[in-house]
C-alpha positions as CSV (number, residue, x, y, z in Angstrom):
1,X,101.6,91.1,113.6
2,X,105.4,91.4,113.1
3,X,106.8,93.8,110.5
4,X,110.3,94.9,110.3
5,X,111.4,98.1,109.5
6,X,109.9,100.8,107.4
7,X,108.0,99.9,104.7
8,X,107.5,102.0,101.2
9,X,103.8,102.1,102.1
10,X,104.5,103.4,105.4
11,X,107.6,105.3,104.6
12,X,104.3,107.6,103.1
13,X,102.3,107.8,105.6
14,X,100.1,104.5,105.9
15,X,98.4,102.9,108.9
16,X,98.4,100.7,111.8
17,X,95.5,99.1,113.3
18,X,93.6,101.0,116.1
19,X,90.6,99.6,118.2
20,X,89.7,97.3,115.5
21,X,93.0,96.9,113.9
22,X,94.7,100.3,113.6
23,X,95.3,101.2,110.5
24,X,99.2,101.6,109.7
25,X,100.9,104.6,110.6
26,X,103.9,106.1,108.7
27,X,106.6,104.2,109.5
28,X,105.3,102.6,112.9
29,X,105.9,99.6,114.0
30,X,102.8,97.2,114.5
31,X,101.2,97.2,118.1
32,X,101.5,93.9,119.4
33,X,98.2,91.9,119.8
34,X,97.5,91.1,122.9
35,X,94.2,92.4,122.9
36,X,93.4,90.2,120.3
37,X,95.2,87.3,121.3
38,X,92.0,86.7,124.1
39,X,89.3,87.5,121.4
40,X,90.4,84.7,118.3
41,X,88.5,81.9,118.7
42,X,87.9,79.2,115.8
43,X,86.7,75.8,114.4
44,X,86.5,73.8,111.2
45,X,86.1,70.6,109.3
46,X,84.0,68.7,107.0
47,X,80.5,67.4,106.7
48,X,79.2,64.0,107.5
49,X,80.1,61.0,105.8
50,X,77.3,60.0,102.6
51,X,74.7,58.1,103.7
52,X,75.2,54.2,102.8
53,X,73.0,53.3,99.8
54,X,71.0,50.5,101.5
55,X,69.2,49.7,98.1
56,X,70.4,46.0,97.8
57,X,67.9,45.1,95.1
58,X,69.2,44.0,91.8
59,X,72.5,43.3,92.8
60,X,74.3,40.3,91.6
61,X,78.1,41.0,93.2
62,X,77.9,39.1,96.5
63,X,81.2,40.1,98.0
64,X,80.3,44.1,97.6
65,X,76.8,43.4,99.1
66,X,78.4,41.9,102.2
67,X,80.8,44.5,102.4
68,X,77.5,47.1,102.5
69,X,75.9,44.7,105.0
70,X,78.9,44.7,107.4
71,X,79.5,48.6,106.9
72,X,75.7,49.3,107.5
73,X,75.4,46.7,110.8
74,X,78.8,48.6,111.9
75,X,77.2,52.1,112.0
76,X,74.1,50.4,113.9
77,X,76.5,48.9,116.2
78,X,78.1,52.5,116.7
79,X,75.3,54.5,117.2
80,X,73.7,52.1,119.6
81,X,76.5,52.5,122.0
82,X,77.2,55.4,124.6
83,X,80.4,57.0,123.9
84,X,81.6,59.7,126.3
85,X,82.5,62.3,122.9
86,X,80.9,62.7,119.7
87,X,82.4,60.9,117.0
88,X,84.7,62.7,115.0
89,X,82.2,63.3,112.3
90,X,79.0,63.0,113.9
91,X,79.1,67.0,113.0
92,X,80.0,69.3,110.3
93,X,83.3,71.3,111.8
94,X,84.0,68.3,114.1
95,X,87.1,66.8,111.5
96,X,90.0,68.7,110.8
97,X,90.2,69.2,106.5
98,X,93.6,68.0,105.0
99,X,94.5,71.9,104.5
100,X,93.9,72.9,108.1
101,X,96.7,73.5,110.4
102,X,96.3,71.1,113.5
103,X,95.7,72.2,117.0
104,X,99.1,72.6,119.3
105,X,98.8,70.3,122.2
106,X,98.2,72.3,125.5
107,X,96.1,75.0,124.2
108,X,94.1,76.3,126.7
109,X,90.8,78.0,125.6
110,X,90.2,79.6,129.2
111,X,92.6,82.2,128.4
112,X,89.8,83.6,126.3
113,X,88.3,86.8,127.3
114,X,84.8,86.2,129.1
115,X,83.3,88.0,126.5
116,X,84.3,85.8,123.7
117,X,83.7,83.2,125.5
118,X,80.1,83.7,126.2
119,X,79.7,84.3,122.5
120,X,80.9,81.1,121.6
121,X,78.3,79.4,124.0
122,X,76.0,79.7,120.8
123,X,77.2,77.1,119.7
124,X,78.0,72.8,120.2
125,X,80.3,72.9,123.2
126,X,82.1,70.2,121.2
127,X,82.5,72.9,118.4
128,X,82.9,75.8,121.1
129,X,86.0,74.0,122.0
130,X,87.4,73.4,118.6
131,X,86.9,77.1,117.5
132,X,88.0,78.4,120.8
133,X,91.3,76.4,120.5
134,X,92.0,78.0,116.9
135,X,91.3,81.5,118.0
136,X,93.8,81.2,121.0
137,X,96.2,80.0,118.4
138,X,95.4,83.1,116.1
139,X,96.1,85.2,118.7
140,X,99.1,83.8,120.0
141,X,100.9,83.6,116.0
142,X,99.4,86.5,114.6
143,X,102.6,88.7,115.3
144,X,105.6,86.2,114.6
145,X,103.5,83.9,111.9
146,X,100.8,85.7,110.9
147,X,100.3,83.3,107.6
148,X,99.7,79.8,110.2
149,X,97.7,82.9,112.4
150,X,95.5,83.6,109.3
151,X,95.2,79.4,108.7
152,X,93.6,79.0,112.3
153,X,91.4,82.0,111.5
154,X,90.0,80.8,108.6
155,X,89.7,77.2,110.3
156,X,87.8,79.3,113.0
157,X,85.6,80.6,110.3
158,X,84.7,77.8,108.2
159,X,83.2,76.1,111.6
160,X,81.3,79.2,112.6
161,X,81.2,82.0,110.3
162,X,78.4,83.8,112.0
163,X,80.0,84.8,115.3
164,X,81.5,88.6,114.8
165,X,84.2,87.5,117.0
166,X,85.5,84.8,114.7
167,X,85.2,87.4,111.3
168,X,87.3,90.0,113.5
169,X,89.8,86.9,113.9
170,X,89.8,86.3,110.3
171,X,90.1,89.8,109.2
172,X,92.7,90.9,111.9
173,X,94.8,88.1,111.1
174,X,94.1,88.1,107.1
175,X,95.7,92.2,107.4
176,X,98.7,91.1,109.5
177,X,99.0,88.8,106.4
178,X,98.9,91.3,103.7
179,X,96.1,89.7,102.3
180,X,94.4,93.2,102.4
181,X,91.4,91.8,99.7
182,X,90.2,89.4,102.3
183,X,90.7,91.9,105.0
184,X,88.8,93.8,103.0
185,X,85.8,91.3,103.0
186,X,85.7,90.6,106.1
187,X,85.8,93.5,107.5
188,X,83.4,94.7,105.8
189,X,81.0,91.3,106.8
190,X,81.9,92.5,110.4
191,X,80.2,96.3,109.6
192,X,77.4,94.5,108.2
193,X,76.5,92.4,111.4
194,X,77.5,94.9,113.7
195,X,76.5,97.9,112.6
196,X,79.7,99.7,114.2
197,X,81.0,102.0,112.2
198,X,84.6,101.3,114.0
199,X,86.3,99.4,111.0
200,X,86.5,102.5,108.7
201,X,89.8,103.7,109.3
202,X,91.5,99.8,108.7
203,X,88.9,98.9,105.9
204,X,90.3,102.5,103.7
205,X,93.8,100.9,104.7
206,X,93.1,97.8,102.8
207,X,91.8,100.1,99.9
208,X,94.7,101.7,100.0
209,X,96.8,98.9,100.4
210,X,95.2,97.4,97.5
211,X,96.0,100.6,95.2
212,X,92.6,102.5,95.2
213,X,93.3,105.5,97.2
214,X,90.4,107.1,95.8
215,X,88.3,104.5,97.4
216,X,90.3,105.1,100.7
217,X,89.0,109.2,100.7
218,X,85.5,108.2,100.0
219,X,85.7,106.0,103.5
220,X,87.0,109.0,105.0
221,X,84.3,111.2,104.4
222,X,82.3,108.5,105.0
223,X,83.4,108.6,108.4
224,X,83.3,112.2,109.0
225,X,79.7,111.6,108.7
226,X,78.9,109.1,111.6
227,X,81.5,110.2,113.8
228,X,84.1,108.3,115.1
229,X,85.8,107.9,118.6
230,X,88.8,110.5,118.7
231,X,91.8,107.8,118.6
232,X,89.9,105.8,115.9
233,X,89.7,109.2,114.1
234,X,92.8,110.2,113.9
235,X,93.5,106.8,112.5
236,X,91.3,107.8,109.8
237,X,93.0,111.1,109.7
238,X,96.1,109.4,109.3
239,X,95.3,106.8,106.4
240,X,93.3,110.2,104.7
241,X,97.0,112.0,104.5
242,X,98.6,108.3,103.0
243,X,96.3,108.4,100.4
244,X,96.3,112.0,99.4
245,X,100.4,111.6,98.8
246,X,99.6,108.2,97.1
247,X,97.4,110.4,94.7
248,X,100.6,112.8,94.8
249,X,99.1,115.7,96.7
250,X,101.5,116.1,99.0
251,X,100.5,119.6,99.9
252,X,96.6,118.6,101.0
253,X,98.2,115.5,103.0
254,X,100.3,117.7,105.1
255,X,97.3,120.2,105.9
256,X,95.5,117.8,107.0
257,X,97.9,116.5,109.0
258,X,98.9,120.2,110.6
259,X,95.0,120.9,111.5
260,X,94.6,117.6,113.2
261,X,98.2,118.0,115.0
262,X,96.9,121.3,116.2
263,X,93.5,120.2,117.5
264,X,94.6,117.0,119.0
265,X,95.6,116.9,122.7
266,X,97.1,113.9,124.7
267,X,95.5,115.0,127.8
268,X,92.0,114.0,125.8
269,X,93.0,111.6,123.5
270,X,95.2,108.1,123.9
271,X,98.9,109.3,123.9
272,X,99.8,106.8,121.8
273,X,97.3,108.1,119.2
274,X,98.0,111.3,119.4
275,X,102.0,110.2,119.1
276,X,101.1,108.1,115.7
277,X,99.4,111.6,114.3
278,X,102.5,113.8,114.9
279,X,104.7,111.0,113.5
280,X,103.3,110.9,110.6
281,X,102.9,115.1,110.4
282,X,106.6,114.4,110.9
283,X,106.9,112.4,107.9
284,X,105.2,114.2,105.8
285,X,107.5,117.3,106.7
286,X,110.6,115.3,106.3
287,X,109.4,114.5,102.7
288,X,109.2,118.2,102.0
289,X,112.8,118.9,103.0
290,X,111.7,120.7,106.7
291,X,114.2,119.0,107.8
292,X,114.3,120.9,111.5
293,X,110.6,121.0,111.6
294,X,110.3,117.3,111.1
295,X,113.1,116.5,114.0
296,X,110.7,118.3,116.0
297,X,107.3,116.2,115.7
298,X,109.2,113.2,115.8
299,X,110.8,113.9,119.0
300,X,107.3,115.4,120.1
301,X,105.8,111.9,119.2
302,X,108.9,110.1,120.5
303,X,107.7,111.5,123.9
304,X,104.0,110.2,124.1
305,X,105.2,106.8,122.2
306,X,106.3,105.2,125.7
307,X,105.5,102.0,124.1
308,X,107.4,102.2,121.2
309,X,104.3,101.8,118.8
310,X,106.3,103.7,115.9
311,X,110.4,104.0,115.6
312,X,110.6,107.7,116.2
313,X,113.5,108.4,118.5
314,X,115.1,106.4,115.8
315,X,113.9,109.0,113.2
316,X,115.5,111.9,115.9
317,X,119.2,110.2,115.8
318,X,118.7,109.4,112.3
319,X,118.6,113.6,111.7
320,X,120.9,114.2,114.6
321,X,123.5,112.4,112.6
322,X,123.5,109.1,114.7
323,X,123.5,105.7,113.2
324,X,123.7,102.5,115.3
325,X,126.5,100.0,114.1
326,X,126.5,96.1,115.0
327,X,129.7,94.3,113.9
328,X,128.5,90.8,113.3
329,X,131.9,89.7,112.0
330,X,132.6,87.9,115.4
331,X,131.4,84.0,114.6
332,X,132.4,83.3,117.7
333,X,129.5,84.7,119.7
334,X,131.5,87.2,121.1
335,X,129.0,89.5,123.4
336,X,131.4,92.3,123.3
337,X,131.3,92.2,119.3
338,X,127.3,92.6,119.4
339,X,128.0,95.8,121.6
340,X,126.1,98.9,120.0
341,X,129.1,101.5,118.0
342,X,128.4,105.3,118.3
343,X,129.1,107.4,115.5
344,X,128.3,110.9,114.6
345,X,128.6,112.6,111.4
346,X,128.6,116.0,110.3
């Protein structure tokens, strides 16, 4: 789920998604989603064609009646002969709606962890195969096109909206989208069916997203009640801070940020976590005018982010004076033009 640059949102300290979807941290980029990309799985369509009214009683108009009879011995015709498939709408969620994306030829639902797999078994295998198709295509968009991603989602989810692993599709891919209120929902159907307690930290991102930090808080302490695992914690941790300097209390943001810093260790938590956390500590330092104390959480998280999950040895040459400069005046394609220009400044 593809964003570019720093946003204002996370410019403040926001979120990325975590185990469920992370929520946004400060200023990180978004995790690619190749965990995901295994897990969406979808279907949809439209109901069966009405009944033919086979009341021919009464009627005087000839041509119409024979056009009945030949419609009604046709469907006789058809469902007294073997056919290797099922018609296209011998099922709901068989037909593809107008507003549905189509499936890409070639998709290959195998590549489908075994888990989502077997939970797709509950249903048609014809309809297995539809949803599975739109969840691989989910996954495989939900980065660079996370708008067709969301489409395939929802296609998913029209055609079998009681499988947890097509709601996690539809909200994972409905986030990357920005549409935060139906994020929102479904992530909040998935807590419902699941019981898990894991999509705290992303569903206060959407509150916050959608301007209720308040609502964000109340999540949070919400979650310091059932107890979270650590990384998915310090997600929450993290989105906590964003919507304490939403609310403009910078100063409660940033402690909560330094306690968690100081408790959290690498060695026991995921790196990458724990490198998310001191960024946005970072941030939040950086907006206080600590300029030197900043440089040093960001370098601190630049050396757990391996990955490059958030941008910041960017933010390190950024306060060491160093800005990267592309000339892209060269039309020409010149490779030497596209060549990376140092500069320093006092």
């Amino acid at each position: 789920m593809a964003e570019q640059g720093r946003s204002d949102r996370s410019r403040r300290g926001g979120s990325e998604r975590a185990g469920a979807p992370q929520p946004r941290a400060g200023g990180a980029r978004q995790p690619s989603a190749k965990g995901s990309d295994q897990r969406f799985q979808q279907k949809r369509g439209r109901g069966p064609e009405r009944n033919v009214d086979r009341q021919r009683g009464g009627s005087s108009a000839r041509p119409e009646q024979n056009r009945l009879e030949r419609r009604v011995d046709r469907q006789r015709r058809e469902a007294s002969e073997p056919t290797s498939r099922p018609a296209e709408n011998a099922r709901p969620g068989l037909a593809r709606r107008k507003n549905e994306p189509p499936i890409p030829e070639g998709v290959d639902s195998r590549s489908l962890h075994a888990a989502v797999r077997a939970e797709l078994r509950s249903l048609p295998k014809d309809l297995a195969e539809i949803v599975a198709a739109h969840l691989v295509v989910a996954g495989q968009l939900v980065d660079d096109d996370p708008e067709l991603a969301y489409a395939h989602a929802e296609a998913a989810r029209r055609r079998a909206a009681r499988l947890p692993i097509v709601r996690e599709a539809a909200a994972e891919t409905a986030y990357a989208a920005s549409r935060y209120d139906v994020a929102l929902s479904e992530f909040r159907a998935l807590r419902r069916m699941t019981g898990s307690p894991d999509y705290l930290p992303v569903m206060a991102d959407c509150e916050r997203a959608l301007g209720r930090p308040h609502n964000a808080i109340k999540l949070a302490r919400e979650a310091d009640r059932v107890g979270l695992d650590p990384a998915l914690r310090i997600e929450m941790i993290i989105v906590e801070a964003g919507a304490r300097r939403d609310l403009g209390q910078d100063h409660e943001a940033r402690r909560i940020l330094e306690r968690a810093v100081a408790r959290a260790r690498p060695e026991d938590i995921s790196p990458v976590a724990v490198a998310r956390l001191r960024y946005a500590y970072a941030d939040t330092l950086l907006d206080a005018g600590k300029e030197s104390e900043a440089r040093q959480w960001f370098a601190a998280a630049a050396t757990l982010d391996r990955a490059h999950e958030t941008d910041a040895q960017q933010r390190v040459d950024e306060l060491d004076g160093f800005v990267i400069d592309y000339d892209e005046d060269d039309s020409a394609g010149n490779s030497a033009s596209h060549e990376p220009k140092w500069d320093s400044s006092e």
